[in-house]
BATOR-799029 format. One line per 10 residues: number of its first residue (from 1); for each residue x, y, z of C-alpha. Coordinates in nm, 3 decimals, padded with zeros to 5 digits. Example, Ala and Ser with C-alpha at 12.3 -4.5 7.8 and 13.67 -1.06 7.14 Angstrom:
REM BATOR-799029
1> 01.230,-00.450,00.780 | 01.367,-00.106,00.714
END
This chain:
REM BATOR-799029
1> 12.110,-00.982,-04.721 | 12.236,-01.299,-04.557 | 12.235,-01.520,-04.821 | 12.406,-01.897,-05.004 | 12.444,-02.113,-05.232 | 12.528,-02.458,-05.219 | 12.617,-02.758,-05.495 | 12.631,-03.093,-05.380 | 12.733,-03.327,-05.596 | 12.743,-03.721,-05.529
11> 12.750,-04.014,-05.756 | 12.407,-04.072,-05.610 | 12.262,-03.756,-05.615 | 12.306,-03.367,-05.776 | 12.197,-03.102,-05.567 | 12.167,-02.729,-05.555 | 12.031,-02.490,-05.308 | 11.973,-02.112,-05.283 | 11.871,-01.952,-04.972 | 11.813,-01.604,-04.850
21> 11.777,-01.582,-04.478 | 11.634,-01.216,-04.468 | 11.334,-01.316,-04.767 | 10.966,-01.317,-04.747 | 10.937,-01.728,-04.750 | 10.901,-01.748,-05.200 | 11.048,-02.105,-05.290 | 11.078,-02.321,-05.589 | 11.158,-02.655,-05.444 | 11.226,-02.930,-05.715
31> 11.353,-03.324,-05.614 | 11.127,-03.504,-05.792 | 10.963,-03.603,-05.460 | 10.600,-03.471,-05.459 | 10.539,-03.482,-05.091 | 10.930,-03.391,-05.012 | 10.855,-03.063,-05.213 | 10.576,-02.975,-05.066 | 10.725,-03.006,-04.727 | 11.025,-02.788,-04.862
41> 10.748,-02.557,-04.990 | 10.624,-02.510,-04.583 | 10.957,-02.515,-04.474 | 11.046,-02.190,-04.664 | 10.676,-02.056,-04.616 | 10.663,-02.085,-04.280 | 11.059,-01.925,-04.206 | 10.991,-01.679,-04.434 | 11.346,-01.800,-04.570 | 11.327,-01.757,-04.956
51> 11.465,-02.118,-05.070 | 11.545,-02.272,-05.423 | 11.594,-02.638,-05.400 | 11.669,-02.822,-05.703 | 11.749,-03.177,-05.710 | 11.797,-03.469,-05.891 | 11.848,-03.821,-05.751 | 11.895,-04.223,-05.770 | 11.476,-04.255,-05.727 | 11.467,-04.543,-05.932
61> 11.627,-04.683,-05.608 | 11.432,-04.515,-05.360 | 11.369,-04.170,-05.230 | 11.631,-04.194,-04.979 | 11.956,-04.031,-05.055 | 11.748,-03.735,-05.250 | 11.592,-03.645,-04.928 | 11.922,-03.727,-04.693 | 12.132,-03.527,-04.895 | 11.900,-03.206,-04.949
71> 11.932,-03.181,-04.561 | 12.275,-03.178,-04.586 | 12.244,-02.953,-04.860 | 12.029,-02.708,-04.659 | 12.191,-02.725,-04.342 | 12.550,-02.627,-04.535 | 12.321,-02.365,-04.681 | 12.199,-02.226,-04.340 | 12.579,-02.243,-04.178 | 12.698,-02.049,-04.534
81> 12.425,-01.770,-04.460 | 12.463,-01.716,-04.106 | 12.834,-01.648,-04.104 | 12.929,-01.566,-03.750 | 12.610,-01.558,-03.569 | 12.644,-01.230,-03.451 | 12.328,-01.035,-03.340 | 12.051,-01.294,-03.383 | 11.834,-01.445,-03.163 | 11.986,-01.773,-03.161
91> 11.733,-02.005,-03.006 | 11.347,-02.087,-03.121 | 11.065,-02.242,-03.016 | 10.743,-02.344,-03.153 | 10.423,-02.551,-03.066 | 10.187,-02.623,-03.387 | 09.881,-02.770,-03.455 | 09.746,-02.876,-03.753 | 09.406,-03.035,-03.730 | 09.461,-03.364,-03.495
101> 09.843,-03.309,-03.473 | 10.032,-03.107,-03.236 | 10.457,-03.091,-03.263 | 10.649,-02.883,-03.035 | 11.028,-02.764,-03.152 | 11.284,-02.638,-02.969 | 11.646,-02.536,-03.136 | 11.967,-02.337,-03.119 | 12.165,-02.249,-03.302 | 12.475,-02.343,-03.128
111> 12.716,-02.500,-03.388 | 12.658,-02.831,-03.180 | 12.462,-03.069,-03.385 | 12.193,-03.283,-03.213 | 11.846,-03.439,-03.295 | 11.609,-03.557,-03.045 | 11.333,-03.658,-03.250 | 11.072,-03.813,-03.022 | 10.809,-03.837,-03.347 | 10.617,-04.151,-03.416
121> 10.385,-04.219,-03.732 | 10.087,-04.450,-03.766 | 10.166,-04.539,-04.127 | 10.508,-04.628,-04.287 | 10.395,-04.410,-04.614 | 10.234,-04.104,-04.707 | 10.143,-04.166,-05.024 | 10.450,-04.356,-05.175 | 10.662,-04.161,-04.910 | 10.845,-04.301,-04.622
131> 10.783,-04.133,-04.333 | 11.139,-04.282,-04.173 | 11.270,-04.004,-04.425 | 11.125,-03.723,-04.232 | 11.354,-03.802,-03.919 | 11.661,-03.841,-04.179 | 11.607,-03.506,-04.318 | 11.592,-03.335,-03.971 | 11.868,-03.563,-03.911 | 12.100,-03.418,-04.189
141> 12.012,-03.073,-04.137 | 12.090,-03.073,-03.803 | 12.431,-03.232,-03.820 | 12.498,-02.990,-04.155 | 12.345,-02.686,-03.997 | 12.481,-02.700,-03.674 | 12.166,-02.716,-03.496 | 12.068,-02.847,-03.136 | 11.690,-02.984,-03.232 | 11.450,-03.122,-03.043
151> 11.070,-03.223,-03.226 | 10.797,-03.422,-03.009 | 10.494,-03.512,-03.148 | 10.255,-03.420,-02.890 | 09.959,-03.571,-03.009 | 09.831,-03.662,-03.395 | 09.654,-03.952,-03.598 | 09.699,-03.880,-03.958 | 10.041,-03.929,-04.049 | 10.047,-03.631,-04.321
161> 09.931,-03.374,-04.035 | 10.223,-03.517,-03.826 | 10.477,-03.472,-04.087 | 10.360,-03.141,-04.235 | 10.346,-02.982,-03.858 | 10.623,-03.077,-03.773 | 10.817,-02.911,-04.125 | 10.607,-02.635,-04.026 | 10.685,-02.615,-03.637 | 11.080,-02.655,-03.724
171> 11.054,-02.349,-03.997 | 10.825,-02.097,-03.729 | 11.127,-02.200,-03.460 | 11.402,-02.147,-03.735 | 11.249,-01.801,-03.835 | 11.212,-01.725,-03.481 | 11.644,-01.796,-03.461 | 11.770,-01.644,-03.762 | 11.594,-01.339,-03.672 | 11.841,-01.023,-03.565
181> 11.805,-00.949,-03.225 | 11.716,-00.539,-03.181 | 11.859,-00.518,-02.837 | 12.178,-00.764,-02.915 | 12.294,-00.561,-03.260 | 12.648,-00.676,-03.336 | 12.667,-00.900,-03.049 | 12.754,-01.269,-03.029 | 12.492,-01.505,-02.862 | 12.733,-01.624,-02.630
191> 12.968,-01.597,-02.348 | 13.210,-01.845,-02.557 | 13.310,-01.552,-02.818 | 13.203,-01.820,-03.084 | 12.934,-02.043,-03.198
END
């Protein structure tokens, strides 16, 4: 099983992940951030990556750094469990709707961090969430995973739906990557030799 586990430690935040790449998407997700967990919760749902997210952070400050630095977290998590690469499917894609909203995501997993993140919201809050801190999440675990990501908000109203599809769209692309490849067993997803 292609599996990690990471321990982040900051002065701002603690954090600890477990992740199983190969699971059937069960999660315990943590942070103290209601709507943060429950977008962890369709993160690992949705991959079918089993994920254990505990954190605790400076909220008395904001929610900020808890959500910045479980992305990091995760995407050191994801790099841990993938090892080389070899014989997955390397690139996913996924278009998801989710009652008004629609978000498309495209990734690979190419070792070459990048984030275009063309994903607007109508409110500044869900809830007593910022919904800036979606975009730094996807953000950190793209520059800690290694991931070329792309997210575009097609169409949506309700900023919950945008957020939540798009969590959701990223995980059914992720699965889609991690997967082993049946017709590339044991081979690298590149004509580099490396990712």
């Amino acid at each position: 099983m292609r599996r990690a586990t990471i321990t982040r430690n900051t002065a701002e935040t603690e954090i600890s992940v477990e992740m199983t790449l190969d699971g059937t998407g069960i999660y315990s997700n943590n942070t103290g951030v209601g709507f943060f967990d429950h977008m962890l919760d369709q993160l690992s749902r949705h991959s079918l990556i089993d994920l254990k997210v505990t954190a605790k952070g400076d909220l008395h400050i904001d929610d900020h750094h808890t959500v910045e630095d479980t992305g990091i977290a995760l995407g050191q998590a994801l790099t841990k469990a993938l090892g080389d690469k070899t014989g997955i499917r390397r690139y996913g894609h996924f278009a998801l709707a989710m009652d008004d909203a629609q978000v498309s995501t495209a990734l690979d997993l190419s070792g070459r961090s990048y984030l275009v993140w063309n994903v607007d919201f109508p409110t500044a809050k869900i809830g007593t969430f910022d919904t800036e801190l979606v975009r730094e999440f996807f953000q950190a675990l793209s520059t800690h995973g290694g991931i070329t990501l792309h997210v575009d908000l097609i169409h949506g109203i309700n900023s919950h739906h945008i957020a939540e599809a798009a969590f959701k769209s990223v995980a059914k692309a992720l699965r889609m990557a991690v997967e082993p490849d049946p017709r590339a067993e044991g081979v690298l997803p590149s004509t580099k030799g490396a990712l």
